[in-house]
KEMI-970571 format. One record per residue (C-alpha): residue in three letters; x, z, y. Coordinates in steps of 0.5 Angstrom, whole numbers, plus 500, padded with zeros to 3 digits. Layout:
BEGIN
ALAXZY;...
This chain:
BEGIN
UNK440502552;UNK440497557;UNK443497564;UNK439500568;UNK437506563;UNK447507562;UNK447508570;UNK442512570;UNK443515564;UNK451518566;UNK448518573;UNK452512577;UNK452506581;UNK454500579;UNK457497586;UNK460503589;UNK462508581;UNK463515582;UNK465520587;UNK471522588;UNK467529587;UNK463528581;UNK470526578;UNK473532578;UNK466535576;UNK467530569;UNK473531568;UNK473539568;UNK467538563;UNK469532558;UNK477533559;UNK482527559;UNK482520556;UNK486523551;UNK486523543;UNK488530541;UNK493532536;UNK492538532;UNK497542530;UNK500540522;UNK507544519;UNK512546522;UNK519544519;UNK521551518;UNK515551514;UNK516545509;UNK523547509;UNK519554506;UNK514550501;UNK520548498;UNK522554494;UNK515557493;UNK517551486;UNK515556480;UNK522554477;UNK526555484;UNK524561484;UNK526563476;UNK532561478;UNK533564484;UNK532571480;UNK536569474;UNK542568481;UNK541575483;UNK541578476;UNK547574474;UNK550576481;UNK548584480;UNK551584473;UNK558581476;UNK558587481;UNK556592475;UNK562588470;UNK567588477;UNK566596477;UNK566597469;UNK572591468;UNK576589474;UNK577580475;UNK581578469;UNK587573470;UNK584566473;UNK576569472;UNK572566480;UNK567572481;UNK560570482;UNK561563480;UNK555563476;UNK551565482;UNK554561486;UNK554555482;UNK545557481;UNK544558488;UNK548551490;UNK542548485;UNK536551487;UNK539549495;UNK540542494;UNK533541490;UNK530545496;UNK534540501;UNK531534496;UNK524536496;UNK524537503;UNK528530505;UNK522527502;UNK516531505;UNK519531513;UNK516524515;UNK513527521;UNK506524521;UNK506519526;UNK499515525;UNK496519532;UNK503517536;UNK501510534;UNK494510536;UNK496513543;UNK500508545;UNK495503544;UNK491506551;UNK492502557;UNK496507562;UNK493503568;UNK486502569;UNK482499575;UNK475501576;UNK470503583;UNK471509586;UNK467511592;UNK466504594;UNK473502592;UNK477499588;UNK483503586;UNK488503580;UNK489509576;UNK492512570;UNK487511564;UNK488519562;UNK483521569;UNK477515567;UNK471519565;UNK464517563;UNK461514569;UNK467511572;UNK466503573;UNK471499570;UNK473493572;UNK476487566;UNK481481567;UNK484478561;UNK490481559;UNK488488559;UNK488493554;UNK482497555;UNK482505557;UNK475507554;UNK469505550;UNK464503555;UNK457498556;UNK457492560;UNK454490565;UNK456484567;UNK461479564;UNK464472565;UNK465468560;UNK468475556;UNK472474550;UNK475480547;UNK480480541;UNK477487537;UNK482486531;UNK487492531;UNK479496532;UNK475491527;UNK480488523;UNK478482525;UNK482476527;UNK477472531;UNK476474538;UNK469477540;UNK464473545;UNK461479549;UNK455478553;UNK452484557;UNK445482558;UNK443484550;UNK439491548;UNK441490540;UNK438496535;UNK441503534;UNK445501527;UNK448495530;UNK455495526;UNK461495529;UNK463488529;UNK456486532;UNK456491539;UNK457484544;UNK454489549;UNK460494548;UNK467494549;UNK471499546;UNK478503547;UNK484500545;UNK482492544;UNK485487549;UNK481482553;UNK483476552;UNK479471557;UNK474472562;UNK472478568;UNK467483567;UNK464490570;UNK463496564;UNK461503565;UNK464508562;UNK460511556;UNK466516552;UNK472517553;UNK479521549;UNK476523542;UNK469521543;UNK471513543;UNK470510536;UNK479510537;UNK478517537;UNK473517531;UNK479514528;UNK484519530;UNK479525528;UNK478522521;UNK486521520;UNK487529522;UNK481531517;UNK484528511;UNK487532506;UNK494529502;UNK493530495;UNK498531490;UNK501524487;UNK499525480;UNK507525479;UNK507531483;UNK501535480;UNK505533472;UNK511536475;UNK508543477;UNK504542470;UNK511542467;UNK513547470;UNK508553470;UNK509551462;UNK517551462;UNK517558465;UNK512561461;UNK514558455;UNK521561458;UNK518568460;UNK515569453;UNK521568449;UNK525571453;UNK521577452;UNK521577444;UNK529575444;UNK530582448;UNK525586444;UNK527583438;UNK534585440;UNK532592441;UNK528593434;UNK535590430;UNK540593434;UNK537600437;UNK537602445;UNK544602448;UNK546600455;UNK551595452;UNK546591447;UNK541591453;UNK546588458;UNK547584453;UNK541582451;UNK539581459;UNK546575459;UNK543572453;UNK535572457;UNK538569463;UNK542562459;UNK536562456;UNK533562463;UNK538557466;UNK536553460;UNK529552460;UNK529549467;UNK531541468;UNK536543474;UNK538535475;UNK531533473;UNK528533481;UNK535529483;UNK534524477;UNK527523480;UNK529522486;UNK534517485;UNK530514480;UNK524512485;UNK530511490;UNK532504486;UNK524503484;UNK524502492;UNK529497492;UNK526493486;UNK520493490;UNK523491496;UNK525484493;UNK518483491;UNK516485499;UNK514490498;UNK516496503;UNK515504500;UNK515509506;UNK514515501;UNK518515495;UNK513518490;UNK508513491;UNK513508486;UNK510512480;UNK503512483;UNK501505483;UNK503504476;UNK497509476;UNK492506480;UNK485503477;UNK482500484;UNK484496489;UNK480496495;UNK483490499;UNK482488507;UNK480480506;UNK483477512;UNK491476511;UNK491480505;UNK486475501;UNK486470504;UNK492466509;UNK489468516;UNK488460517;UNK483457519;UNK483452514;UNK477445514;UNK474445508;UNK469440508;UNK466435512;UNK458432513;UNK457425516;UNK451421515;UNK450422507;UNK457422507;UNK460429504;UNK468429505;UNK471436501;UNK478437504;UNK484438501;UNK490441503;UNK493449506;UNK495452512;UNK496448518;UNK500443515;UNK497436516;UNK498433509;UNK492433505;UNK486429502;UNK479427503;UNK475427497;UNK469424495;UNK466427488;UNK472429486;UNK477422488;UNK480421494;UNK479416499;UNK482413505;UNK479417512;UNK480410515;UNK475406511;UNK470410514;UNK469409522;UNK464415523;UNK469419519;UNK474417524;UNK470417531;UNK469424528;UNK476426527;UNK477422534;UNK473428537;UNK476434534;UNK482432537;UNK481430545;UNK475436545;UNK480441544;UNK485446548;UNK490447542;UNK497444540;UNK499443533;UNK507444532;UNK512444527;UNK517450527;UNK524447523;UNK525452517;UNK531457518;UNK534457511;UNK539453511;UNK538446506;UNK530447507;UNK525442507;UNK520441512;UNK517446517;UNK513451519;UNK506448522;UNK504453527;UNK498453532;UNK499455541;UNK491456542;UNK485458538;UNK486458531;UNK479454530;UNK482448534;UNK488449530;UNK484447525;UNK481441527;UNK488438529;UNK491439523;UNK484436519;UNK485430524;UNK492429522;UNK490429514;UNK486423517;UNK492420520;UNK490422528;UNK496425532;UNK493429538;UNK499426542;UNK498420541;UNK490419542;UNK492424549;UNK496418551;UNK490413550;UNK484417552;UNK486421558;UNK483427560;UNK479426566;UNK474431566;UNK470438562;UNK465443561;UNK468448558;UNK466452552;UNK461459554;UNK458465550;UNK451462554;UNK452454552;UNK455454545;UNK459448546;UNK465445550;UNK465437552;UNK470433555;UNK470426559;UNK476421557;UNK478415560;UNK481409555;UNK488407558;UNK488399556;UNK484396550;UNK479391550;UNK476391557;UNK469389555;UNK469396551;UNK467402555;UNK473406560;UNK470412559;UNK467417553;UNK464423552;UNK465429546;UNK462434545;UNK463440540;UNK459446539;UNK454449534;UNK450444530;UNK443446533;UNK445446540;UNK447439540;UNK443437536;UNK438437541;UNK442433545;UNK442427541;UNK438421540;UNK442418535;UNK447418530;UNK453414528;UNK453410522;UNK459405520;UNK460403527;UNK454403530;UNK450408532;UNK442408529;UNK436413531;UNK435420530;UNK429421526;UNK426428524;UNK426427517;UNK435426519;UNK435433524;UNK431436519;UNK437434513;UNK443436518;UNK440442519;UNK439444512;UNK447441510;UNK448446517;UNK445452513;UNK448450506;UNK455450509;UNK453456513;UNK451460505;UNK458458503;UNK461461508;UNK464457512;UNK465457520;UNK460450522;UNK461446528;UNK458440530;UNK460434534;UNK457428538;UNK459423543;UNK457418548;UNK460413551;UNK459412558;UNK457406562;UNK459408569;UNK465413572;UNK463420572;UNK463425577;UNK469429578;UNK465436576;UNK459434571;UNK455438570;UNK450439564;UNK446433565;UNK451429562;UNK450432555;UNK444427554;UNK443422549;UNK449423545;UNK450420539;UNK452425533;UNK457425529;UNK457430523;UNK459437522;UNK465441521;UNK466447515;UNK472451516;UNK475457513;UNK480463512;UNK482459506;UNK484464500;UNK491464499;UNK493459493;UNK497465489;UNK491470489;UNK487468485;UNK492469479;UNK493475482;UNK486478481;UNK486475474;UNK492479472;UNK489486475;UNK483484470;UNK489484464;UNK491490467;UNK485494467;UNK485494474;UNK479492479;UNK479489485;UNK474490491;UNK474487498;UNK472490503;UNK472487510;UNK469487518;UNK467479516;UNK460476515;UNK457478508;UNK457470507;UNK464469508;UNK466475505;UNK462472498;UNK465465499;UNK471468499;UNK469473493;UNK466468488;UNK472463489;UNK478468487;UNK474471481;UNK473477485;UNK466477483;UNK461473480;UNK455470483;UNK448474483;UNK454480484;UNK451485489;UNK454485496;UNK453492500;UNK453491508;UNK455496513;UNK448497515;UNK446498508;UNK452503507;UNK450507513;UNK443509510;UNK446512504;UNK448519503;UNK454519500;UNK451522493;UNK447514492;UNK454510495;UNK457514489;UNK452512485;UNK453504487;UNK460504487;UNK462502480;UNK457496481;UNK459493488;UNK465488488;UNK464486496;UNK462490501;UNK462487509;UNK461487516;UNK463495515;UNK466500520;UNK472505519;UNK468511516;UNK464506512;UNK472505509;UNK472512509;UNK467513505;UNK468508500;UNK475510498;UNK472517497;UNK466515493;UNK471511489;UNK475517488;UNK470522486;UNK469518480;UNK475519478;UNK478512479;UNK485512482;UNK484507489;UNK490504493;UNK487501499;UNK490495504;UNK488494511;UNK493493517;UNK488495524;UNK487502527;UNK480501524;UNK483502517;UNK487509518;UNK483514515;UNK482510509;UNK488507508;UNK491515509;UNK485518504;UNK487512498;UNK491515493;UNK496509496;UNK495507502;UNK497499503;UNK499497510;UNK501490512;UNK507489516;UNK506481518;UNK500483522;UNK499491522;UNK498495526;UNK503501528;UNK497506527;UNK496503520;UNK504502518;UNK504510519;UNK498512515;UNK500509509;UNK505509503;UNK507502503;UNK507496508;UNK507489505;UNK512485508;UNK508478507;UNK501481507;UNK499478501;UNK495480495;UNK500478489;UNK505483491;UNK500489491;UNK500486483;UNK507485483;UNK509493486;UNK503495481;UNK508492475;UNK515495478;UNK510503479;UNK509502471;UNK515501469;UNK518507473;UNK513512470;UNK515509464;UNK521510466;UNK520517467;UNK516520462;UNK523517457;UNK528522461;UNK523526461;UNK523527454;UNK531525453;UNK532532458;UNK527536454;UNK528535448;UNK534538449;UNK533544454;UNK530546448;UNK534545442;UNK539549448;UNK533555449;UNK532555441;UNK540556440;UNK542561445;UNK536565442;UNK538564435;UNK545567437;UNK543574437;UNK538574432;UNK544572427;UNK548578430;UNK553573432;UNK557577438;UNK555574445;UNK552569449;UNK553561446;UNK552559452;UNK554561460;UNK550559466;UNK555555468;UNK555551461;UNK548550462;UNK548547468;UNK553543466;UNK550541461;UNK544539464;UNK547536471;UNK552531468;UNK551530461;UNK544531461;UNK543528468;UNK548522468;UNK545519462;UNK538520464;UNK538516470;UNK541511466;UNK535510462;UNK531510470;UNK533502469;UNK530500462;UNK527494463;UNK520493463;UNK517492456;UNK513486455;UNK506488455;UNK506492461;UNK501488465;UNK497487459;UNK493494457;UNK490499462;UNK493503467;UNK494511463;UNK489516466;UNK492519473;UNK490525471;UNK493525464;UNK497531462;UNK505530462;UNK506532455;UNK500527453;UNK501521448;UNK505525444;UNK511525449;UNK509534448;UNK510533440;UNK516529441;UNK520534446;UNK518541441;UNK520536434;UNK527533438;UNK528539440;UNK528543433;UNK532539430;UNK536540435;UNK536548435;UNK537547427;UNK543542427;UNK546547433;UNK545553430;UNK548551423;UNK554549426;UNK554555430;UNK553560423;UNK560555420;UNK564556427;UNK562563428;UNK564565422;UNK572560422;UNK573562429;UNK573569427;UNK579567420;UNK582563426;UNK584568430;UNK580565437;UNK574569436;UNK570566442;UNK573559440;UNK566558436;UNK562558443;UNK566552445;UNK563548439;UNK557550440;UNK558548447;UNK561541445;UNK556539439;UNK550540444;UNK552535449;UNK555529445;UNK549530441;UNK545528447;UNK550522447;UNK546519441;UNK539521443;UNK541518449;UNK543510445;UNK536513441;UNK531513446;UNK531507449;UNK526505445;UNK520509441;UNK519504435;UNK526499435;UNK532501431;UNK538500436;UNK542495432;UNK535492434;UNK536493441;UNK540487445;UNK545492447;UNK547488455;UNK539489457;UNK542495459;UNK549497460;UNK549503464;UNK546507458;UNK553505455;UNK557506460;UNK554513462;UNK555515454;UNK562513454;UNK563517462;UNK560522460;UNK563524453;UNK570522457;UNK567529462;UNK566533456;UNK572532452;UNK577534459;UNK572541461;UNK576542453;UNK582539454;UNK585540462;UNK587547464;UNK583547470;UNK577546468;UNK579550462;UNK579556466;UNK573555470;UNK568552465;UNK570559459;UNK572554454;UNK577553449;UNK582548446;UNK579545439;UNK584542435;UNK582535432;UNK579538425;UNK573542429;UNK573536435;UNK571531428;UNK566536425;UNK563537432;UNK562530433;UNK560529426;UNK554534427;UNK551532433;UNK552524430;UNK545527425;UNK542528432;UNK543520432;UNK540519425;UNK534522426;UNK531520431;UNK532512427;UNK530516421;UNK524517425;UNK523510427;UNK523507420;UNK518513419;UNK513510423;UNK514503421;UNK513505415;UNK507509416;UNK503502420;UNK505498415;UNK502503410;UNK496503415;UNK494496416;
């Protein structure tokens, strides 16, 4: 709407604002200028969550049984000498405890993204009110208030201008966009008008950076694109990260596999061996080992610790996880939608190109540092032999506000510096051009002093400085002007142009080829400029006006442009390998956005680019259909991310999402990993995403991307070394009853040992196997694939047979020498002590699926050796000293029974580097 129509509209005068009793009024119908927090869970209630876990609450039963049971054999038999009462139950429960604790520890970062965006609220705002000009607390604006806008302030509310003074407002934490936006007051723009393009509008949570303006307030709390946001963030749902949907999978099929096997041991024991209390009691202690066996007790802990080092690996590739499951989740992403500027490219204005007279010169060199070369097709030429190409260099210096400053490195014994720009980024970009040319801007300000500007303005389009020349030759003009701005606006002020050293007539035909080298430019993406001078044959006046801005000469066009960064390119290239796709999608122009696009490899020229207002039009059935053909989208808004990322995901990819403004929120807490940029972020988007870049670069995405693979790589290994042997656990204690042998292999406490330490020390030993070569170069698994998928299921089932078999005979043997022997119950510790040195050798094994382990180079990973050689240590003292003698049940084996035991679990060893040799066999055969 124009003006005029918002006054009226929202029922308020320009000059004299609301009244102190229609303010009340607004305030009771639309609230206060906050954003509203909805109510999430309770602590006590993901405390709670925790031990809703399948396999904790199995445990939780089999603790209250094991405790039943110890009172019913504390009022049958009394406490034996030395026997700790509820051990079992105690040892159980402290398990299911601390796996509680650990999930909760994971779950507990308090959902801060809200917090954030409020504090991006001014407290204090100046407005008209009752014809007066007050400061009040921004939460009591409300739509219809008058506000008034001086640089510096951080805006309150969204609202429409009414007039404005030379406006600049920086809308990045908003837009996502570095640049800041000129605003004008006096413009009706078309109701689909994309975010970044509403110069008529101001909007809650940006920061004026020059100029005055007046604006009525138009929304306020929720209903300002800030509270959009906020609206957006609160209404998207976490998913379970595809690790955790496995482990829920793993469990359900654990704890069924258990319950059913459970009953046919019970009910085959009852047929066998006839009803009575003392076979049932017995057969309930062989169903609760056989319950404790089942589940993976150190699983969880092995995990965590597992995710803990991947985020240290990741953080020496700069790459910060702020939530610990998000570390096997990228090794799983399909898609990465990635923000352009900062991430893809170096947030520099960087000059790529540049046209005098037929003359066209590409520019070389990165940043703001002022070394580079000035090409002519393809070889480089001294700028100094060009003297238009100079003048023009001239003028990019002595037309400009900026400073160009080398900041010494802080690491010790580095070379060089970091250059940096104080002013706007685009008169950056001419300092340092000017420099790759040899022109210092220090030493020209000294010849050619400043006496006079007219100053850059939303209406002009142009900034023009008047210099006086210190010394020289006399007979030379003592004064110049020069002039920048947008090509076709100076151009009309020319009447000429520089060629050589002189300056000769502007013809039609020559406006008419600037201007299209001006639209050419333009299509490739680049930011244009044009410049002008004219010396002056007489002193100006102290405040020239515009009169002066005639017959100038021209002298060329400047193309500029947040250049790529150098290593992206390789980046993109390697995500290809990988099976992963790149998308960008940015707030810029869809020019710049396919230069940029095109030059990194992202897409290919005639590839479709999808605009915001294009976007806006499509139902989210049609974006869907779209999705897997469009590579660039531009000029967007924060649903408009939104909608992408679920687009994307409904189609079954697996999306990791990059943004650093308040607009990229929602997004980046939708994508299954949100990726933030610490550099440049915002708070907002740090708290809603996974992980924060530490340099915001695109190539470390790639880099945390190969560190997710390996950690999954990593974990499906254990995975298979825990199980494999939980199994061969279930499968024995089972077997013990079948056979008549008398009593329970295995007690709970055994188990949980077993699975804690002589199961758990070595798993998280092979949690920092090396990557294997072909890592980055085959296609991400499916993330909705099933844990036991690949042939991981079949492994664990044979692996754990094999187990079963070996174990069950020796426990046939031993049953049956430790009944002749005198200890009857001796054979349980064989069984016990055969069990977990055979998960030694499965331990030395498994590092590898096809390598046989003489094979293997043993110093890539010594933490395997050193927990096999810990472990077995452990497992020889719960034998052989007293103490834990007692408290673990066990008994001491003399040197003959130890062999056979170590003999026995050796098999173990040799049948998995069989199995490998097998499967050499069979390829071989195959090809």
């Amino acid at each position: 709407m124009d003006v005029e129509k918002t006054l009226t509209r929202l029922n308020s005068d320009r000059n004299s604002g609301l009244t102190s009793q229609e303010v009340s009024a607004r305030v009771q119908r639309y609230g206060t200028n906050e954003l509203e927090e909805t109510s999430g869970r309770s602590a006590w209630q993901i405390l709670l969550d925790q031990f809703t876990n399948i396999m904790l609450l199995m445990l939780i039963g089999v603790a209250l049984i094991s405790g039943i049971l110890d009172v019913v054999s504390l009022q049958t038999k009394g406490l034996s000498p030395g026997e700790v009462p509820f051990k079992d139950t105690i040892a159980i429960l402290a398990i299911v405890i601390l796996n509680g604790v650990l999930g909760y520890l994971q779950e507990t970062r308090a959902e801060k993204a809200l917090a954030a965006l409020k504090r991006l609220s001014s407290p204090k705002v100046r407005l008209i009110r009752d014809g007066r000009t007050l400061e009040v607390s921004a939460k009591e604006l409300v739509p219809g208030d008058i506000m008034l806008l001086e640089a510096g302030v951080q805006l309150a509310a969204d609202g429409r201008l009414i007039e404005e003074s030379n406006l600049q407002i920086r809308e990045a934490a908003l837009t996502g966009e570095a640049q800041a936006v000129n605003k004008q007051a006096d413009l009706d723009l078309p109701e689909d008008t994309s975010l970044g393009d509403r110069i008529n509008l101001v909007f809650q949570g940006t920061e004026v950076v020059q100029g005055r303006a007046k604006v009525i307030v138009t929304s306020t709390g929720m209903g300002t694109e800030l509270g959009k946001i906020a609206t957006m963030l609160q209404g998207v749902e976490s998913e379970p990260t595809p690790l955790q949907q496995r482990m829920g999978q793993l469990g359900n099929v654990l704890v069924t596999g258990s319950l059913v096997l459970v009953a046919v041991v019970v009910l085959g024991g009852l047929i066998k061996n006839g009803w009575n209390f003392n076979n049932f009691i017995e057969l309930v202690e062989v169903s609760l080992s056989m319950a404790v066996a089942v589940v993976p007790e150190g699983l969880p802990a092995v995990i965590t610790v597992t995710l803990a080092l991947g985020t240290q690996r990741m953080v020496r590739r700069n790459a910060l996880i702020r939530k610990l499951p998000a570390v096997e989740t990228l090794g799983s992403v399909t898609t990465i939608c990635s923000d352009k500027t900062g991430t893809l490219t170096q947030n520099k204005m960087v000059v790529q190109q540049v046209t005098t007279g037929n003359q066209t010169f590409r520019v070389t060199g990165e940043g703001y540092t002022p070394e580079g070369q000035f090409q002519l097709e393809d070889r480089s030429v001294a700028s100094d032999r060009y003297p238009e190409l100079q003048t023009l260099l001239l003028a990019c210096v002595l037309c400009n506000d900026a400073e160009l400053q080398c900041q010494p490195q802080n690491t010790p014994g580095s070379e060089g510096g970091n250059w940096i720009i104080l002013g706007d980024p685009t008169e950056g970009a001419l300092l340092t051009l000017a420099g790759k040319g040899g022109i210092a801007k220090e030493s020209q300000s000294s010849q050619m002093r400043r006496v006079a500007e007219i100053p850059f303005s939303s209406e002009r389009k142009r900034m023009s400085v008047i210099c006086q020349g210190i010394g020289g030759d006399s007979s030379q003009s003592l004064f110049s002007i020069y002039t920048k701005g947008s090509p076709e606006l100076i151009l009309e002020r020319c009447t000429s142009s520089q060629a050589g050293a002189s300056a000769v007539g502007l013809t039609d035909t020559d406006r008419r080829q600037i201007l299209d080298q001006n639209n050419q430019m333009a299509a490739q993406g680049l930011r244009v400029l044009g410049f002008a001078y004219k010396p002056l044959n007489s002193q100006p006046p102290a405040e020239p006006d515009e009169t002066i801005e005639q017959e100038l000469i021209w002298l060329g066009l400047v193309g500029m442009l947040d250049a790529p960064r150098p290593e992206v390119r390789g980046a993109v290239a390697k995500c290809k390998q990988a099976g992963i796709r790149t998308v960008m999608i940015t707030g810029d122009h869809q020019l710049t956005a396919k230069a940029i696009a095109y030059d990194l490899g992202i897409a290919s020229e005639g590839d479709r680019v999808l605009t915001g207002q294009e976007l806006q039009k499509l139902s989210q059935k049609e974006l869907e259909g779209q999705v897997d053909l469009v590579s660039i989208y531009a000029r967007v808004s924060p649903e408009h991310k939104l909608r992408i990322v679920q687009a994307l995901q409904s189609r079954g990819k697996f999306v990791a999402m990059t943004g650093d403004g308040v607009n990229d929120a929602p997004a980046l807490k939708q994508a299954d990993i949100g990726i933030a940029m610490g550099i440049t972020g915002t708070d907002v988007s740090k708290e809603a995403s996974d992980m924060v870049l530490l340099d915001d670069n695109f190539a470390t995405i790639v880099a945390a991307t190969e560190e997710g693979r390996v950690v999954y790589t990593n974990i499906r290994r254990f995975i298979k070394y825990i199980l494999g042997s939980n199994i061969g656990e279930v499968l024995t204690i089972a077997a013990a009853p079948i056979l008549g042998l008398g009593g329970v292999p295995l007690s709970p406490l055994q188990i949980l040992w077993m699975n804690l330490v002589t199961d758990g020390v070595p798993a998280l030993a092979l949690a920092v196997e090396p990557a294997e070569p072909n890592v980055m170069k085959r296609p991400p698994f499916s993330p909705r694939e099933s844990i036991f998928s690949r042939g991981l299921g079949s492994y664990m089932i044979r692996i754990g047979i094999v187990f079963a078999i070996l174990t069950i005979l020796l426990m046939e043997w031993a049953y049956h020498h430790a009944q002749a022997s005198g200890d009857p119950n001796r054979w349980k510790t064989m069984v016990f002590t055969t069990l977990c040195l055979a998960q030694m050798g499965h331990a030395i094994a498994i590092r590898s699926n096809t390598q046989l382990t003489i094979e293997l180079n043993p110093f890539t990973n010594l933490f395997v050796w050193g927990a096999v050689i810990f472990t077995t240590i452990l497992q020889l003292m719960l034998v052989y000293v007293p103490p834990l003698r007692a408290f673990f049940g066990t008994h001491v084996l003399d040197w003959m029974e130890l062999l056979i035991c170590v003999g026995f679990s050796m098999l173990m060893f040799v049948w998995i580097e069989m199995e490998k040799l097998f499967i050499r066999w069979r390829s071989t055969r195959a090809r």
